[in-house]
N, C-alpha and C positions, 0 to 999 in steps of 0.2 A: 167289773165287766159293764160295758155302756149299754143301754135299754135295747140299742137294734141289735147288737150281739146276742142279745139272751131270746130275740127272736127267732132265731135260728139265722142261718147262711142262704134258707131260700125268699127270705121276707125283703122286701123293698120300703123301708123307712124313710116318710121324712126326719129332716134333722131339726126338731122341735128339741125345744129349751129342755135342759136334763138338768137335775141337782146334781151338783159337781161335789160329792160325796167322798170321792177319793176310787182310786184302781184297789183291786185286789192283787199286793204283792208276791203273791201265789199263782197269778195266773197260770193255766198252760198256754202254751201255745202264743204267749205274748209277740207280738214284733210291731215291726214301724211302721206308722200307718203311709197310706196314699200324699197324704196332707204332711206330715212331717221329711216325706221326701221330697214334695214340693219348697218347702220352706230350706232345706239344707241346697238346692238351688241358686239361691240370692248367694248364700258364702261362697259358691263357684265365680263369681261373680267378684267376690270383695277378696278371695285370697287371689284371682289372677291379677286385681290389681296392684295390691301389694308386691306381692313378685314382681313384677313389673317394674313399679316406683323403685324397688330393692334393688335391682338389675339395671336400670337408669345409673342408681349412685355408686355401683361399684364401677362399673365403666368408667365413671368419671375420677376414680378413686379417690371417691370421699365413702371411705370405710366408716369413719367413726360415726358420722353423720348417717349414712343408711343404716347402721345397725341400731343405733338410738332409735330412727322413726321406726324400723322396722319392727322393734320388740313391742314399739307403742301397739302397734298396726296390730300386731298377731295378738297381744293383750285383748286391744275391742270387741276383734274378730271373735275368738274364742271365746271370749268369759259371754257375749253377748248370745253366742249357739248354748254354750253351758245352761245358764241359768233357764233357758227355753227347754231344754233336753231336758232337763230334771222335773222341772214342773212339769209337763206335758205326759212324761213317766208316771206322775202319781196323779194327776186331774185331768186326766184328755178325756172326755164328756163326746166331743166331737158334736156337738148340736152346733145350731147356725151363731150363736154367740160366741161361742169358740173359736167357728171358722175365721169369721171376718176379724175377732181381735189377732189370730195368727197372724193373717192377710198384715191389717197394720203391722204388725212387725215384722214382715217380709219389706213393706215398706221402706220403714227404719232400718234395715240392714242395705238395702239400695242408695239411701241416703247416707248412710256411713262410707258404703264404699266408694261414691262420688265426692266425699269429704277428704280421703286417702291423697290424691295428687298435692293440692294445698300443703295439707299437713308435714307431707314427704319434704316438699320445695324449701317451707318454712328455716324446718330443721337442718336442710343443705345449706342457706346461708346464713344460719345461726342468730338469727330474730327472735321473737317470740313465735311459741308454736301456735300457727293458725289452723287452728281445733274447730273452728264455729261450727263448720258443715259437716263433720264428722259428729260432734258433741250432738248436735241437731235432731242428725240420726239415731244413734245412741238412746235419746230421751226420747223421742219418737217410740223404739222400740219399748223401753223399759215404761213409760205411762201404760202402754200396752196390756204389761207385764203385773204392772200394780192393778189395773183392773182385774187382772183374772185372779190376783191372790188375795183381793177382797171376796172376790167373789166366793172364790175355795172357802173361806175366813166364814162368812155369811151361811155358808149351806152345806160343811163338816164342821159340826161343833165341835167333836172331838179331836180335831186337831187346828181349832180356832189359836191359840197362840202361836202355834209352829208358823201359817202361813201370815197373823197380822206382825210377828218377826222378820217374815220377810217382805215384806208391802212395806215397814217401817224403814229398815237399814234400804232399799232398792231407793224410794222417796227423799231418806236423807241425801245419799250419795245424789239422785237427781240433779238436787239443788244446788248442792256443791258442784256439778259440774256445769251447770247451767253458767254458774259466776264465773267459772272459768272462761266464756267466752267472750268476756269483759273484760279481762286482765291483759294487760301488756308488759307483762315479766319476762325474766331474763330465762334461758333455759334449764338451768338450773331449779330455779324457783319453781317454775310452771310442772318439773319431775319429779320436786318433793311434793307439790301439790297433788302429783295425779299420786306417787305412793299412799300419799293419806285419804284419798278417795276410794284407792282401790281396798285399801284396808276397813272399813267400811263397810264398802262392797262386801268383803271376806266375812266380817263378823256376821252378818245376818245369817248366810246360812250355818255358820258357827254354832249360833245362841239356838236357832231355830231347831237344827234337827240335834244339837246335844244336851239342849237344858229344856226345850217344848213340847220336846213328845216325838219328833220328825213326823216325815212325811212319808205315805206309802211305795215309793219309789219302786221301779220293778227290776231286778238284778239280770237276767237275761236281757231285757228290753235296750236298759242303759247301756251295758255292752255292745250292743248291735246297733244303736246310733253312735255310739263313740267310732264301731268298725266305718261305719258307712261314711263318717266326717274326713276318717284316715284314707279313706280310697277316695274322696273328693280333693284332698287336699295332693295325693299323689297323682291327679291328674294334672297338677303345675309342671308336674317331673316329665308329663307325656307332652303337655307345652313347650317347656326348656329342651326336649329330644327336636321336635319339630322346629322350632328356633334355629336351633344349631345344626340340625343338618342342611337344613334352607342356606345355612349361613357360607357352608362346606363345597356344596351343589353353586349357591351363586358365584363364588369364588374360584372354583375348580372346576366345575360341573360334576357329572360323577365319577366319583373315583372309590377306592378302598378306603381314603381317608370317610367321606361320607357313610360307608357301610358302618365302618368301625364306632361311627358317634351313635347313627343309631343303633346301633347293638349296644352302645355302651350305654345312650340313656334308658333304652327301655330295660334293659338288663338290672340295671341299678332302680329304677321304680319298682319293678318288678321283685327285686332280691326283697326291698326294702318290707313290702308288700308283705312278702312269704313271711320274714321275720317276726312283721307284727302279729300276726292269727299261728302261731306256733303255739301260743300258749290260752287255756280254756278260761279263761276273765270272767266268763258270767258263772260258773261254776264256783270259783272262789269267792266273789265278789258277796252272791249268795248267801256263802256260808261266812262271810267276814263282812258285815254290813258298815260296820264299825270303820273299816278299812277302805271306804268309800269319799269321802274328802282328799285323801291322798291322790287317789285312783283319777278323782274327775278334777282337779286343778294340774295335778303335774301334768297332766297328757296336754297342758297348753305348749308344754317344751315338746316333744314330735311333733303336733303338727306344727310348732312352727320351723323346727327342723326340716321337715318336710318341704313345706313350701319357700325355704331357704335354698334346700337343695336343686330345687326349680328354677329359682331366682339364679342361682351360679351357673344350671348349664345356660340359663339366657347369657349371662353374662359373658361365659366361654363362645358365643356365636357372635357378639359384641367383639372378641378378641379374633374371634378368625377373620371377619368382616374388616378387621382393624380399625376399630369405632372404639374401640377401649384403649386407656391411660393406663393400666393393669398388664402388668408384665405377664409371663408363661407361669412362672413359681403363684404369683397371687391370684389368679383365673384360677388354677388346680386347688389351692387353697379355698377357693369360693365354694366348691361343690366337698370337697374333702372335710371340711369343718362341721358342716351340713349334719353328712353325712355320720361321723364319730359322733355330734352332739345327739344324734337321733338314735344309734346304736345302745350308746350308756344310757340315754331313757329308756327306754324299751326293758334294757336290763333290770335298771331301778327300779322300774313298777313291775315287774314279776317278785325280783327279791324281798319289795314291799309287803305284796297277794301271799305268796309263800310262806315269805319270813326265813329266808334260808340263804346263806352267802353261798355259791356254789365253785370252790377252786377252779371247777371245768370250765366254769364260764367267764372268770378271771383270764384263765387260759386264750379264752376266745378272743374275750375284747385286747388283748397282747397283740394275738395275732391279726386280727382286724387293724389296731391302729400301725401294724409294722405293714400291711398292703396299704394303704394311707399313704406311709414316708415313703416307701418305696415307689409310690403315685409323684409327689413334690419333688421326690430327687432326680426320676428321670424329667420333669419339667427343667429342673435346674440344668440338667445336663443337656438341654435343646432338644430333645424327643417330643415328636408332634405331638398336637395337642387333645387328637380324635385318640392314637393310643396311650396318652397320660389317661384320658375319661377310661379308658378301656380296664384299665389296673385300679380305677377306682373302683369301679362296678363289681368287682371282684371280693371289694371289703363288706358288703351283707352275705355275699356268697358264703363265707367263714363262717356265721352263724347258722347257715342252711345246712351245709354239709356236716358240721360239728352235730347240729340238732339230730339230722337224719340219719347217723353213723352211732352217735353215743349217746347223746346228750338229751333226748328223747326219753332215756331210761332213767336218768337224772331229776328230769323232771317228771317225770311219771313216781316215783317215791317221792318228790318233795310235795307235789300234789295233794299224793295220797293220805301223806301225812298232816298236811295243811287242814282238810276237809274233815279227817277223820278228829282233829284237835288233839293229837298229837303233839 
């Protein structure tokens, strides 16, 4: 608990220098502060443009190429909120040294995502990946980062190794990427490089919280910034709806086709939405601390599902507009792929939390990926494009009603038996 906390809720603190001693992972009443909602801001910012650059290149249908930069894009995006979210979970002190290094790295995240077009173009004709202004950003952020985990290092001695393991592996990888903005490799090269960078990256918090001691992290808190990233990133979904009806509306003006998209994009953001908060994350998470590295690197696959799914309905507005190279079958493909990648995640990190395979839900994802084909096949067969979206929107629906009908009680035993260690 930070010094003006313990003052009570009616005291007025300045924000003078706190030792950064560590949270209690007990807190009650933990949530996200003023300042970390601020800072989840800039990534509104760096995932619209990513979906953007991503929805540029499938238009043009250069698939292999957007998906390449795209996974880079959503990689940065991600692991750069990650490693922010965790530490800020166990050291947010909230004094003015705090503030302002955040500050810097809201910085470093504007400068990443000003880095993103470049990078994107690079990869589209197959050069070397021009990284600079993105990498830029990147280190920008993480020097940031390294100053606060000295600092943690400096003023919790008891968990001095856990955080100069992380100040170490964050500084190595720095430097290796720093060189990277020197290199004129092929792009192959330039991908094993970033693999062994990111691996790197991976080990410190590895070594850190499994051989140091970890770090006080708050199990409620972490889940309720991971919820709040997943409703920033489905706001690309409320993007790609707006796109596309614009696109329905300029072409037609209004008509039924135009209803149909918005219904079907916000329907599908919205399904997507219900899906993810069906199941209690901070409860488990809690009671399986252990079961935490899983938790907070997989979720880079949803959101970047998510903001994929964004990128496709822009891209379907590309195709009504007839601005895209992208047939009816591979438009519907754009948002459908998305969409299934995003479903089985979802899946995979409950059956992680739980530990439990559940046939129902086997059942589910059946029937989810069979509204899918039946999405692709009426594109095949020339059926507009506002009611092809319309039959996808349908494919999170499968999880809602299954949950709300059975599957609710399914999980409610696997739950119980999770918590209980069982």
């Amino acid at each position: 608990m930070t010094e003006a906390q313990r003052q009570g809720p009616a005291s007025v603190q300045a924000h003078r220098i706190q030792r950064m001693s560590g949270r209690d992972p007990h807190e009650e009443h933990r949530v996200a502060t003023p300042l970390e909602l601020l800072f989840d801001l800039t990534f509104v910012v760096a995932f619209g443009i990513a979906a953007n650059e991503f929805a540029h290149l499938l238009a043009e249908n250069h698939i292999g190429a957007g998906l390449l930069a795209f996974s880079f894009a959503t990689f940065a995006i991600c692991w750069a909120w990650i490693n922010f979210a965790w530490f800020a979970s166990a050291y947010d002190t909230d004094d003015w040294i705090y503030r302002v290094m955040t500050m810097l790295q809201m910085v470093g995240v504007i400068i990443l995502a000003l880095g993103l077009p470049q990078m994107f173009a690079s990869v589209e004709h197959g050069g070397h990946v021009d990284n600079r202004v993105l990498v830029a950003g990147y280190i920008t952020m993480r020097i940031s980062l390294v100053g606060q985990w000295l600092r943690a290092a400096k003023q919790d001695p008891d968990r001095r190794s856990a955080c100069l393991t992380y100040a170490t592996a964050v500084t190595v990888a720095q430097i290796g990427w720093a060189a990277t903005i020197f290199l004129q490799t092929s792009l192959p090269v330039s991908f094993a490089i970033v693999v062994l960078l990111i691996g790197i990256e991976l080990l410190g918090p590895v070594l850190a919280e499994t051989r140091m001691g970890g770090t006080p992290w708050h199990a409620h808190h972490i889940t309720e910034r991971y919820s709040l990233l997943t409703i920033i990133a489905l706001g690309e979904g409320v993007v790609g709806t707006v796109a596309s009806v614009s696109a329905v509306v300029g072409a037609q003006g209004w008509s039924f086709d135009a209803v149909f998209v918005a219904v079907a994009g916000i329907g599908l953001t919205f399904g997507m939405w219900w899906t993810y908060f069906l199941m209690p994350n901070a409860d488990l998470l809690h009671a399986h601390r252990e079961r935490s590295f899983f938790f907070g690197y997989v979720h880079i696959v949803p959101f970047g599902a998510i903001v994929a799914t964004g990128a496709g309905l822009h891209a379907a507005a590309y195709y009504i507009e007839h601005h895209s190279k992208l047939g009816s079958v591979e438009t519907v493909l754009a948002v459908a792929l998305p969409v299934a990648a995003y479903t089985i995640s979802v899946y995979v990190l409950y059956a992680w939390l739980v530990r439990v395979l559940d046939t129902f839900h086997l059942l589910l994802l059946v029937m989810t990926a069979a509204v899918l084909a039946v999405a692709v096949w009426l594109a095949a067969a020339g059926i507009s494009m506002a009611n092809c979206l319309l039959v996808v929107t349908l494919a999170p629906m499968v999880t809602v009603v299954g949950y709300e009908t059975l599957g609710h009680r399914h999980a409610a035993e696997a739950i119980a038996r999770s918590l209980s260690g069982v």
